[in-house]
Short mmCIF file of the C-alpha atoms (twelve columns), coordinates in Angstrom:
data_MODEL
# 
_entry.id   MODEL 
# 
loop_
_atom_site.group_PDB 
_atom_site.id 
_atom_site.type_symbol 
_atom_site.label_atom_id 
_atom_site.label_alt_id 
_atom_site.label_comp_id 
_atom_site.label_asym_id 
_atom_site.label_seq_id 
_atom_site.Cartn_x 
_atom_site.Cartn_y 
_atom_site.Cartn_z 
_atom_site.pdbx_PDB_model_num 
ATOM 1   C CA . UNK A 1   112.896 79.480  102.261 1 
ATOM 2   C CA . UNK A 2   114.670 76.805  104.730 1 
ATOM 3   C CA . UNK A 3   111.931 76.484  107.040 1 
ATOM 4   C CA . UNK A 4   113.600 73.818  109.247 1 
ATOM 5   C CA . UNK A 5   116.776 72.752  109.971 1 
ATOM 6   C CA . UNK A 6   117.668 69.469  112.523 1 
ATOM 7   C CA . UNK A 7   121.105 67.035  112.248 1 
ATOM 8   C CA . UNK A 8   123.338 64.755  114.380 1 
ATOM 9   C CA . UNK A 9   126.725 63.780  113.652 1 
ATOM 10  C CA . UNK A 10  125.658 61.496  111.211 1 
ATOM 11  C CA . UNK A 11  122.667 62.771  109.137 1 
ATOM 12  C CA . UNK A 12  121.594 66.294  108.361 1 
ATOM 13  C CA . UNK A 13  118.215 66.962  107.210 1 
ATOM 14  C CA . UNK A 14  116.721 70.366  105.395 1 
ATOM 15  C CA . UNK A 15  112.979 71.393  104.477 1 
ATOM 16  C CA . UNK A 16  113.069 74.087  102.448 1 
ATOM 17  C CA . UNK A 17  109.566 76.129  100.491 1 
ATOM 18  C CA . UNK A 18  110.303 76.739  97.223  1 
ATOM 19  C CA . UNK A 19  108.110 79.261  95.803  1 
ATOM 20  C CA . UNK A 20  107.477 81.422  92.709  1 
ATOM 21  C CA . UNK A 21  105.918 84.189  90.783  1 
ATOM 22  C CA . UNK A 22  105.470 81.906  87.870  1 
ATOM 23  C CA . UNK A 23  105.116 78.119  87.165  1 
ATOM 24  C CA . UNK A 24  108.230 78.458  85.115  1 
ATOM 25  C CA . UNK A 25  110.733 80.147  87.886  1 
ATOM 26  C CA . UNK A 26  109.011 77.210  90.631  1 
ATOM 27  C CA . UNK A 27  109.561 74.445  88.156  1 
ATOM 28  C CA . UNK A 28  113.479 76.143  88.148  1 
ATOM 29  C CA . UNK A 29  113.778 76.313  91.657  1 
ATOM 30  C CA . UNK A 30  113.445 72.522  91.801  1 
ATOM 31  C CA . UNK A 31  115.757 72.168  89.508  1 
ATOM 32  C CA . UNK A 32  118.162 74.318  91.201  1 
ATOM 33  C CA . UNK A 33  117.931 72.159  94.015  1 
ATOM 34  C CA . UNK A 34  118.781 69.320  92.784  1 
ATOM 35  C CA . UNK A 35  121.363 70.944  90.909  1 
ATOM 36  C CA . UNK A 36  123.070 72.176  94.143  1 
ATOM 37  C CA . UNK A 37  122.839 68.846  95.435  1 
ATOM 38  C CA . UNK A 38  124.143 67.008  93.062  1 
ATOM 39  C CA . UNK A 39  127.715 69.328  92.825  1 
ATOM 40  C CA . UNK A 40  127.612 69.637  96.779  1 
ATOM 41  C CA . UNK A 41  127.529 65.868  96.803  1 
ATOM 42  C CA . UNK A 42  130.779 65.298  93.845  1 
ATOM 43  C CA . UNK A 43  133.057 63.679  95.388  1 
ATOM 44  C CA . UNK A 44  131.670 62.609  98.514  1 
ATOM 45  C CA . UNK A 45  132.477 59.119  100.443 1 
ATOM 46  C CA . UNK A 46  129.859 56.797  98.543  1 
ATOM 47  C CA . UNK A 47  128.315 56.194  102.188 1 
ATOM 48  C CA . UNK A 48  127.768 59.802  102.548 1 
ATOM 49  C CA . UNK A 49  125.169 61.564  100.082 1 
ATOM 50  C CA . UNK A 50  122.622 63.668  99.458  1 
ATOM 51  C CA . UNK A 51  119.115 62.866  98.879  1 
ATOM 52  C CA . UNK A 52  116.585 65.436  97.798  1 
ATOM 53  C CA . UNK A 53  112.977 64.429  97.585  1 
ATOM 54  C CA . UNK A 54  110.257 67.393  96.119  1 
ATOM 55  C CA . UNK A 55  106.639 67.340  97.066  1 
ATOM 56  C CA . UNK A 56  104.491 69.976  95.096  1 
ATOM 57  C CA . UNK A 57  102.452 71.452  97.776  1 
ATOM 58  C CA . UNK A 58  100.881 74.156  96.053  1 
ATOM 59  C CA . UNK A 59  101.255 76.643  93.460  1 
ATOM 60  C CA . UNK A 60  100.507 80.528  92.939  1 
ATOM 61  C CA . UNK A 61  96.940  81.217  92.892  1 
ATOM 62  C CA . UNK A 62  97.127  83.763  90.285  1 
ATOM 63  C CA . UNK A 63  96.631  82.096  87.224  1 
ATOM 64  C CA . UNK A 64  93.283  80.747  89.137  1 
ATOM 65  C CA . UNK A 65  92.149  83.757  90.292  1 
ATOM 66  C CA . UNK A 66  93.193  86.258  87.227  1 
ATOM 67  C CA . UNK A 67  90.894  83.408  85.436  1 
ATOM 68  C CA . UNK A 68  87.394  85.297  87.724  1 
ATOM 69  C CA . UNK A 69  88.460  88.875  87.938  1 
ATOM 70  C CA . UNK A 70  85.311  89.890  89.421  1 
ATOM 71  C CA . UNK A 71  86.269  88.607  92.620  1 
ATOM 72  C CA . UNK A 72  89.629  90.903  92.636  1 
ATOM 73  C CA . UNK A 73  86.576  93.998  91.470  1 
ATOM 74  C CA . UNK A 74  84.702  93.741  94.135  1 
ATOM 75  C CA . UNK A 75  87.360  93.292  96.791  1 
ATOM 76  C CA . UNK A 76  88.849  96.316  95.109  1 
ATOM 77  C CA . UNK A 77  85.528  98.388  95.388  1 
ATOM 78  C CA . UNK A 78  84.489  97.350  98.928  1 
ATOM 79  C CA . UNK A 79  87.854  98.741  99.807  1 
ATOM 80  C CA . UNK A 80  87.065  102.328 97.804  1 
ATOM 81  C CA . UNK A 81  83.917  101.831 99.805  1 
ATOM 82  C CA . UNK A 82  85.490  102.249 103.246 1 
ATOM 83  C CA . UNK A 83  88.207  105.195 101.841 1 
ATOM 84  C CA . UNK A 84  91.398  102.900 100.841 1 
ATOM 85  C CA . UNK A 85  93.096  102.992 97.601  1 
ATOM 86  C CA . UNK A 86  93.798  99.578  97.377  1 
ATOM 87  C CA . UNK A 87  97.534  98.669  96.867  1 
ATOM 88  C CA . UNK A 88  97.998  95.676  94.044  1 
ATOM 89  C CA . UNK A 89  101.491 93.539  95.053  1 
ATOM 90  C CA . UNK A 90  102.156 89.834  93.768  1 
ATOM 91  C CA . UNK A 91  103.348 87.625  96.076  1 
ATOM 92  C CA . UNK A 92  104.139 83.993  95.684  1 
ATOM 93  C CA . UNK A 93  101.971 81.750  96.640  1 
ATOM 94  C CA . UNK A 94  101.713 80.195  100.283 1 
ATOM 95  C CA . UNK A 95  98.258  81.129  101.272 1 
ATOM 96  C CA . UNK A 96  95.460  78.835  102.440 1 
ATOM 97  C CA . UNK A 97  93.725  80.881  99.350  1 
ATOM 98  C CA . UNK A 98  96.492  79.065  97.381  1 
ATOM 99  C CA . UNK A 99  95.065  75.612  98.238  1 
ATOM 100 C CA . UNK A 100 91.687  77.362  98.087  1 
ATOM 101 C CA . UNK A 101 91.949  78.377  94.373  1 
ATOM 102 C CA . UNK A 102 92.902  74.977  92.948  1 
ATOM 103 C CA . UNK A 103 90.416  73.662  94.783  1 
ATOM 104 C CA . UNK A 104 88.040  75.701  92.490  1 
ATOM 105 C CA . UNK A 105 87.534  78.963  94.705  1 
ATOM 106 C CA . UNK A 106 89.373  81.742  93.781  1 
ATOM 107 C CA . UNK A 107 90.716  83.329  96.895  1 
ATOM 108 C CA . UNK A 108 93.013  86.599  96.105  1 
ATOM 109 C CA . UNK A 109 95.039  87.186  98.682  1 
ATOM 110 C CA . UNK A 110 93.947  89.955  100.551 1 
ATOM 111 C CA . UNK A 111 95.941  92.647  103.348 1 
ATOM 112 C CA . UNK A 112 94.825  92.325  106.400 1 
ATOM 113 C CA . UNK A 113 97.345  94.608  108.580 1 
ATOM 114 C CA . UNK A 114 99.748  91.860  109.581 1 
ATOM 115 C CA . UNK A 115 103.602 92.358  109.730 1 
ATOM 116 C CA . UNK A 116 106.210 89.784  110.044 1 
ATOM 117 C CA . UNK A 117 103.679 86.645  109.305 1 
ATOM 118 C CA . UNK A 118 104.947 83.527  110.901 1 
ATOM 119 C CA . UNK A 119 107.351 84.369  112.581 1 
ATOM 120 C CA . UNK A 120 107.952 85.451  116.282 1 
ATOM 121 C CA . UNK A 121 107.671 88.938  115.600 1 
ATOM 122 C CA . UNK A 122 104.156 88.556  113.827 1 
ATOM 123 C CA . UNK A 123 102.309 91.518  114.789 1 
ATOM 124 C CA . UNK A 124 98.639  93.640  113.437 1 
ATOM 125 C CA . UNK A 125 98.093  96.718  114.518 1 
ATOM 126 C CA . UNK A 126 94.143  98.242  115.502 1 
ATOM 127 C CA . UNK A 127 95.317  101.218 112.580 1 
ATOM 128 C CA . UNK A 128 96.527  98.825  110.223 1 
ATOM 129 C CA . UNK A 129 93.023  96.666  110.743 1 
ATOM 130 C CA . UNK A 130 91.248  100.032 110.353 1 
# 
């Protein structure tokens, strides 16, 4: 996900979040990248390059939290409690429950009637929040 973009004439520079369903599929997205950079950059002027620096940031949560599955039961029954079938999707990470979880408190990520999260459309509606 290129999350921002800024450049001059003489420099470019990218951030990008790389994130995964698995350890194995994040651990080859950073590979990818430097893949990518590397054959972008064959070839080029040796005063012009590409650099590509990775900082872990975090991970997905659910190898934490499938390790205490009581706290994914009782979200799940408080849920039946108030009349909703709860709906199970993955998603990949990028939650303050993902820093949350490593930090030793399992935090599943939980629906709260959002749309469009961080962006300028971001939106909840009173129904969905009901």
């Amino acid at each position: 996900h290129l999350s921002s973009i800024k450049g001059s004439v003489e420099r470019a520079e990218m951030h990008y979040i790389l994130r995964d369903f698995e350890r194995e599929g994040f651990e080859a997205r950073k590979r990818k990248m430097v893949d990518i950079a590397r054959e972008v950059g064959k070839g080029l002027p040796r005063d012009c390059y590409i650099e590509v620096s990775i900082e872990d940031n975090y991970y997905n949560m659910r190898e934490q939290v499938a390790e205490h599955p009581h706290v994914i039961a009782l979200a799940q029954q408080a849920m039946r409690d108030c009349d909703i079938e709860p709906v199970m999707k993955p998603i990949r990470g990028g939650t303050d429950g993902a820093q949350l979880s490593f930090r030793g408190l399992p935090c599943p990520n939980l629906f709260t009637g959002g749309y469009n999260y961080h962006g300028k459309h971001e939106f909840v509606t009173l129904e969905g929040m009901e």
